[in-house]
C-alpha positions in Angstrom: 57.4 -60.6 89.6 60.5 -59.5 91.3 63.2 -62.2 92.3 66.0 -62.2 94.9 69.0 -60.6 94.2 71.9 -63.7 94.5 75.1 -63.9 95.8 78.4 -63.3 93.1 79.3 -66.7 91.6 78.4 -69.4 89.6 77.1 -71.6 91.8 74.8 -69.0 93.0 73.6 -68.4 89.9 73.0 -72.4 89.0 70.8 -72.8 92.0 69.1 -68.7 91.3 68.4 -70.2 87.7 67.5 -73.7 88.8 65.0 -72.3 91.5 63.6 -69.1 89.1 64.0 -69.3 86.1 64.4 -73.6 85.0 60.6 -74.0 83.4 62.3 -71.4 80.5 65.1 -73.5 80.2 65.9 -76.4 77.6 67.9 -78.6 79.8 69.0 -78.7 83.2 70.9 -75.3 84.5 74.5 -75.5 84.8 77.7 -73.1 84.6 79.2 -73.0 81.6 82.7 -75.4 81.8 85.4 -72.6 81.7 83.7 -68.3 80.8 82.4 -67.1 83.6 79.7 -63.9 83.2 79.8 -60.5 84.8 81.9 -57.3 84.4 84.7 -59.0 86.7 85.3 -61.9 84.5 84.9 -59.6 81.7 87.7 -57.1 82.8 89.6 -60.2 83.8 89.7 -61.4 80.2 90.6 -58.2 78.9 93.8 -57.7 80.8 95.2 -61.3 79.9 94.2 -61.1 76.1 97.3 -60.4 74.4 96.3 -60.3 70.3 100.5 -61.3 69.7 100.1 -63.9 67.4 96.9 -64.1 66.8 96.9 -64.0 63.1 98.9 -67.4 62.8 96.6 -69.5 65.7 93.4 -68.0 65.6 92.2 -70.6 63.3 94.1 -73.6 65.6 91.1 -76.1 67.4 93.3 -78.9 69.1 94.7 -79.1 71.2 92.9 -76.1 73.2 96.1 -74.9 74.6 97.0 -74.1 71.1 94.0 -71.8 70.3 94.3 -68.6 69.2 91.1 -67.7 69.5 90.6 -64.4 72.1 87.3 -66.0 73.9 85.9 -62.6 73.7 82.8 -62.8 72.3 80.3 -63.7 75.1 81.6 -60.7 76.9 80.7 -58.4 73.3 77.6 -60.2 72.8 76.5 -58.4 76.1 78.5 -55.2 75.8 80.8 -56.2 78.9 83.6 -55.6 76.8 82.4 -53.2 74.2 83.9 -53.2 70.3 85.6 -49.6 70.8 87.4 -50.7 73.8 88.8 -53.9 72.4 89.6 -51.6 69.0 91.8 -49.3 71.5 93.0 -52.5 73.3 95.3 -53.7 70.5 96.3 -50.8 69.5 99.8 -51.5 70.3 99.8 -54.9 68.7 101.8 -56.5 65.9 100.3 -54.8 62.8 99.2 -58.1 61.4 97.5 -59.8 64.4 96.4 -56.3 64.9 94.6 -55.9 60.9 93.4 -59.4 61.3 91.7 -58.9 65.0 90.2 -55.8 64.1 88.6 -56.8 61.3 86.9 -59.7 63.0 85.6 -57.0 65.2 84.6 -54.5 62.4 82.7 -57.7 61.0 81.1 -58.4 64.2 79.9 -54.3 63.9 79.0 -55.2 59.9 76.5 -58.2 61.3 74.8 -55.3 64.2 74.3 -52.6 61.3 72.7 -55.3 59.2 70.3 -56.6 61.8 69.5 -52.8 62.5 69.0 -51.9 59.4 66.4 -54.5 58.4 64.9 -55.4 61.7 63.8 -52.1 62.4 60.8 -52.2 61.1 59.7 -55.8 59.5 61.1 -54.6 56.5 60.9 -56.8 52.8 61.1 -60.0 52.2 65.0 -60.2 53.4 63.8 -58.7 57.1 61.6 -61.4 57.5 64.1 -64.2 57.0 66.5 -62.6 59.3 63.9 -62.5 61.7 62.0 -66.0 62.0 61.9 -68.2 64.5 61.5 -71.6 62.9 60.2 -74.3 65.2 63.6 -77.0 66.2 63.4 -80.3 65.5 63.9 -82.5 69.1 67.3 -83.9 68.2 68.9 -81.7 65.7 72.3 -83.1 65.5 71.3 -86.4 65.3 71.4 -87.4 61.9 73.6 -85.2 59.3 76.5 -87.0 60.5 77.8 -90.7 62.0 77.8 -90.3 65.9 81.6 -91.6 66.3 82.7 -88.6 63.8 85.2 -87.3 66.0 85.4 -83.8 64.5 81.9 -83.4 65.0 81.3 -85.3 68.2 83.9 -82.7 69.9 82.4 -80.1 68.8 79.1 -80.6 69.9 80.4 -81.7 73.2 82.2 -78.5 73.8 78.8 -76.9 72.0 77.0 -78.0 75.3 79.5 -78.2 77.8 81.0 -74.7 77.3 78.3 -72.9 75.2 81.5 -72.0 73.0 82.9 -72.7 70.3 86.0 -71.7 68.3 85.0 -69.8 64.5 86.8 -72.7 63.1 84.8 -75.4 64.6 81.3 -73.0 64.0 82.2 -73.3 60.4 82.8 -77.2 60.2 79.6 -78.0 61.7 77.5 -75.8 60.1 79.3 -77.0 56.4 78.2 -80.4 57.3 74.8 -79.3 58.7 74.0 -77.3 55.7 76.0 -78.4 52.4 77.1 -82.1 53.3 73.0 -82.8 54.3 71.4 -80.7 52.6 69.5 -79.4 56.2 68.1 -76.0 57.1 70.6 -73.7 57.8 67.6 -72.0 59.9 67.4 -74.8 62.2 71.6 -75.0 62.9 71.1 -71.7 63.6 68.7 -72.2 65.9 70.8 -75.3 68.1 73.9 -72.8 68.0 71.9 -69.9 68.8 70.0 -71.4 71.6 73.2 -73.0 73.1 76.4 -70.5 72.3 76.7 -67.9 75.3 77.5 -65.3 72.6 74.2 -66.4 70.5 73.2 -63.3 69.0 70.7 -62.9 66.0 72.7 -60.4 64.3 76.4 -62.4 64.3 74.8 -66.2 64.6 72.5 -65.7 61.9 74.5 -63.6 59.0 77.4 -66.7 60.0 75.6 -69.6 59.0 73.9 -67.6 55.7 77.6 -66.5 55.1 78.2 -70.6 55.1 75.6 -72.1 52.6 77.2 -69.0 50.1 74.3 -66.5 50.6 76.8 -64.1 51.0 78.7 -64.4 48.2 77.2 -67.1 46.1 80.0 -70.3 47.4 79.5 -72.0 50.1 81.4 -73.0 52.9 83.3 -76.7 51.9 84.3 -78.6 55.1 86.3 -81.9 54.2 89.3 -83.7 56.2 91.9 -81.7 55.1 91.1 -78.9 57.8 91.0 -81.4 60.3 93.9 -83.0 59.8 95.5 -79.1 59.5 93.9 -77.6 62.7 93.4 -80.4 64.7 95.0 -83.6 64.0 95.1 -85.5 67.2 90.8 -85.4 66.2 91.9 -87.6 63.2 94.5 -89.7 64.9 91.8 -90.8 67.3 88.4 -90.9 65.4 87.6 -94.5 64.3 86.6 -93.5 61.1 90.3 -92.6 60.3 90.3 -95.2 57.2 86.5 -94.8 56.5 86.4 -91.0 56.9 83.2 -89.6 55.3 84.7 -86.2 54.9 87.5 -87.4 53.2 86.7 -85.8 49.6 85.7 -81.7 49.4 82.0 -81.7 49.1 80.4 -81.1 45.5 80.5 -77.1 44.6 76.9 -75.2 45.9 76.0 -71.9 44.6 73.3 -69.8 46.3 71.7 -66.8 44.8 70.3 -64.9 47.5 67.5 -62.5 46.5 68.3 -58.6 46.4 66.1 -56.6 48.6 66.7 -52.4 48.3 67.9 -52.2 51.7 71.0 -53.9 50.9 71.4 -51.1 48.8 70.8 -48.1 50.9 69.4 -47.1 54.1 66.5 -44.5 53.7 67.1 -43.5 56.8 70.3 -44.3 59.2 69.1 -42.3 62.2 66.3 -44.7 62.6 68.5 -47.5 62.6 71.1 -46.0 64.7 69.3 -44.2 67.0 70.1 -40.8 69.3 73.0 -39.2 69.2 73.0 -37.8 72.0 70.5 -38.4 75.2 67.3 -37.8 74.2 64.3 -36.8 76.8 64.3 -35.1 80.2 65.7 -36.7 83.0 66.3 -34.6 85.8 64.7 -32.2 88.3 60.6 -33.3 89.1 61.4 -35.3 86.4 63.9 -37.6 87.6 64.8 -41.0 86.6 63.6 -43.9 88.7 66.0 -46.6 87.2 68.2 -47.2 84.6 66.4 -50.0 82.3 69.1 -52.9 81.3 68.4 -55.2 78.3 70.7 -57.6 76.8 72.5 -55.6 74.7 74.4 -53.7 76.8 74.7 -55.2 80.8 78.5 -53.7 81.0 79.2 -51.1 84.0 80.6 -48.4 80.8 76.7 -48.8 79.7 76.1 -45.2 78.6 72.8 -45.3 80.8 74.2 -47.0 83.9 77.2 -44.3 83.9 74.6 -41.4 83.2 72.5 -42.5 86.1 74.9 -44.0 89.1 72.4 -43.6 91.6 69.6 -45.1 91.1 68.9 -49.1 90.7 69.7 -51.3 87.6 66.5 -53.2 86.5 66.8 -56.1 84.4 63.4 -58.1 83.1 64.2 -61.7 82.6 61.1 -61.5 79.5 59.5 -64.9 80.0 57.3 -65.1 77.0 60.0 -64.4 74.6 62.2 -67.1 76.7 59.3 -69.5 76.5 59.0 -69.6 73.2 63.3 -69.5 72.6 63.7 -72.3 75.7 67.6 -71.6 76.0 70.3 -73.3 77.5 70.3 -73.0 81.1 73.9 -72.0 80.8 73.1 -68.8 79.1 70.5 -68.0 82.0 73.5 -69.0 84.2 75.6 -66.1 82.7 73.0 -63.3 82.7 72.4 -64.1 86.2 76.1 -64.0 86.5 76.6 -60.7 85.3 73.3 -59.4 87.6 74.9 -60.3 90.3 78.0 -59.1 89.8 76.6 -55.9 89.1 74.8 -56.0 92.2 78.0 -55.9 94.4 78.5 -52.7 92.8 75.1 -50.8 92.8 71.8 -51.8 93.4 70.0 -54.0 91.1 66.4 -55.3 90.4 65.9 -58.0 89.2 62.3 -59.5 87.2 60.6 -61.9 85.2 57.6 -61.5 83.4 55.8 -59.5 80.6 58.8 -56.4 80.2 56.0 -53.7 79.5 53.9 -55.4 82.5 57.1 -55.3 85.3 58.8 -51.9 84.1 55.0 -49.9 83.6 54.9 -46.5 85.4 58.1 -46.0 86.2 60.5 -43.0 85.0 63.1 -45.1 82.9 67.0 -44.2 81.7 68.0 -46.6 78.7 70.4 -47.3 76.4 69.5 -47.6 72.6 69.4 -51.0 71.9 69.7 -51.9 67.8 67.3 -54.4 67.8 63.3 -55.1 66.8 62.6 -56.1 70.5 63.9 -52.8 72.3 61.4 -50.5 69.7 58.6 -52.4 70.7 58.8 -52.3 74.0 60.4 -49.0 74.0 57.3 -47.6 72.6 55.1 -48.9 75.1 57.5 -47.9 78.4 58.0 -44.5 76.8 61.7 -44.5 78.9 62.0 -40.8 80.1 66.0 -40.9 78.8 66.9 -43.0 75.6 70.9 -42.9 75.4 72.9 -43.6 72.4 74.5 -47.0 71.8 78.0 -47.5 72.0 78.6 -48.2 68.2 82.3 -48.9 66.8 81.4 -46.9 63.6 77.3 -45.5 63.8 75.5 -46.7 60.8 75.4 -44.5 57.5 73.4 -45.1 54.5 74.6 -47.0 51.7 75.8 -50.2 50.2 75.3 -53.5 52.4 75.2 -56.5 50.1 78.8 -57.5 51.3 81.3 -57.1 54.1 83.4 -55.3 51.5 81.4 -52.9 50.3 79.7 -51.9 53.7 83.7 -51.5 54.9 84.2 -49.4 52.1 81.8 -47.2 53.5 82.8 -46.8 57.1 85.6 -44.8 58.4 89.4 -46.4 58.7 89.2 -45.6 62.6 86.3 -45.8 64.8 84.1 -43.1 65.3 85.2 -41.3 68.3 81.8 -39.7 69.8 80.3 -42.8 69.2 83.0 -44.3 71.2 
């Protein structure tokens, strides 16, 4: 079915989701407390970032006006603000905030090639962990921790209140979640995932692996001392300061992830990467109808959105994947953000249903989108134009069992034409 377009603005976009799309949600719609979506908040946040000093505060949490942290990530989860162009934005930095900020961006490119590379095709035993979708318990932070923990308690607040969440903070909850408890990392992921505007199942999911040690064998500790270090006024307050249950570093964990052959090489990186260059024929009798927008990439530099200026944006809210997820209306809030921002700027459709069933029949321009989703329903729309995704570096065969090695493996600079 096809909804109304809505006005610019949050408050638009609360009562759009609360009148559309609040059966799909997990809790009442609402704006997130302080990002706002859409390529004009996007752009926005770009100009003020200024990386100066970033390697000394990015790991700061309190008081918020200390924070390093660039906030950037909701608008990469969506491609607003693509990887290259944040690359080329500190350019000009101080060459250590400048090394540290771009490798948080080349590991945010490390967690897409992974996801690509194994989700592609259901893959081996690996794939299918990355992939499930375990059912959530009702209350999942309800118990791993004493409710008047401040450390925690703030966190979850800003969790729900913001749907962000500073790396610092990710890690402390999901150390107490996994190796404090002894919970399922699967079912963190899920809370954080279902909650965090930049929830992606690439990033999310290789993040909280990364913190019960599946990565590289230790996990994550989380224990007072980083408190007190990045956020002391949490301490000062908490009324468990002289009964702290994070007061000792947790006992040592080791985790021995199983080795599957596509952390070893990739048999075939053009599958995982996809096109090149446009692919199909879109011009003439055979004209695109629309340019097809998925979640991956909703920016205005979208490769497909650029190709095609002049003919409508359509964008599927998919209701029986978001049935089964049940996200936080703030995320909904932010997609319809960006829509109708969009919308000010060309024209734009906008649906929700079955994505095969709303986009059938019509002559479709897309971009490449690295993920199992897009290939399915990609092969049953049959888009007349596929058009390459904007990767930082495009995936090559070889090692993937770490960061490092899969670093080792990629160019120093970005690749240009993928650019």
């Amino acid at each position: 079915m096809q909804l109304p377009v809505p006005e610019p603005g949050p408050d638009a976009a609360v009562d759009f989701v609360r009148e559309h799309l609040a059966d799909l949600a997990c809790d009442t719609p609402a704006a997130s407390g302080s990002i706002r979506g859409g390529q004009t908040a996007a752009d926005a946040a770009l100009a003020a970032f200024d990386v100066t000093g970033y390697a000394g505060s990015r790991n700061q949490v309190w008081p918020p006006e200390r924070r390093g942290a660039s906030k950037m990530s909701p608008y990469i989860r969506y491609n607003l603000v693509a990887l290259p162009t944040l690359w080329d934005h500190v350019a000009d930095a101080p060459s250590n905030d400048r090394r540290k900020y771009r490798d948080e961006l080349a590991w945010q490119e490390y967690t897409r090639h992974l996801y690509a590379r194994f989700g592609r095709d259901g893959g081996p035993a690996l794939a299918t962990e990355l992939r499930a979708h375990p059912p959530r318990p009702a209350e999942p932070w309800d118990e791993p921790w004493p409710r008047d923990m401040e450390c925690m308690d703030t966190t979850v607040g800003e969790l729900h209140a913001d749907g962000w969440l500073v790396n610092q903070t990710r890690m402390w909850l999901a150390s107490q979640w996994t190796v404090r408890a002894g919970a399922r990392w699967r079912d963190g992921e899920e809370e954080f995932f279902t909650h965090l505007l930049d929830g992606s199942r690439a990033a999310n999911r290789l993040n909280w692996q990364w913190t019960t040690g599946a990565g590289n064998g230790k996990a994550y500790a989380f224990a007072r001392w980083q408190v007190q270090k990045r956020a002391p006024a949490l301490c000062r307050r908490c009324v468990l300061r002289d009964a702290c249950p994070v007061q000792e570093w947790p006992d040592q964990r080791t985790t021995r992830a199983p080795m599957s052959e596509l952390l070893r090489d990739d048999p075939d990186p053009a599958v995982t990467s996809g096109p090149l260059s446009p692919t199909g024929e879109g011009s003439g009798e055979h004209a695109v109808e629309a340019v097809w927008l998925t979640a991956e990439s909703l920016g205005d530099a979208d490769p497909a959105l650029a190709a095609h200026p002049d003919v409508p944006a359509v964008f599927c809210f998919d209701e029986p994947l978001l049935r089964r997820l049940m996200l936080s209306g703030k995320r909904l809030v932010f997609l319809t953000e960006t829509l109708a921002d969009l919308a000010t700027r060309r024209p734009v459709e906008i649906h929700r249903g079955r994505v095969t069933d709303e986009l059938a029949g019509r002559r479709l321009a897309v971009t490449f989108a690295p993920v199992p989703g897009f290939r399915r329903r990609a092969a049953a729309l049959e888009p007349a134009v596929v058009h390459p995704y904007p990767w930082l570096f495009r995936p090559r065969a070889g090692r993937m069992q770490s960061y490092t090695a899969w670093r080792k493996g990629m160019p120093a600079q970005p690749d240009r034409a993928a650019a």
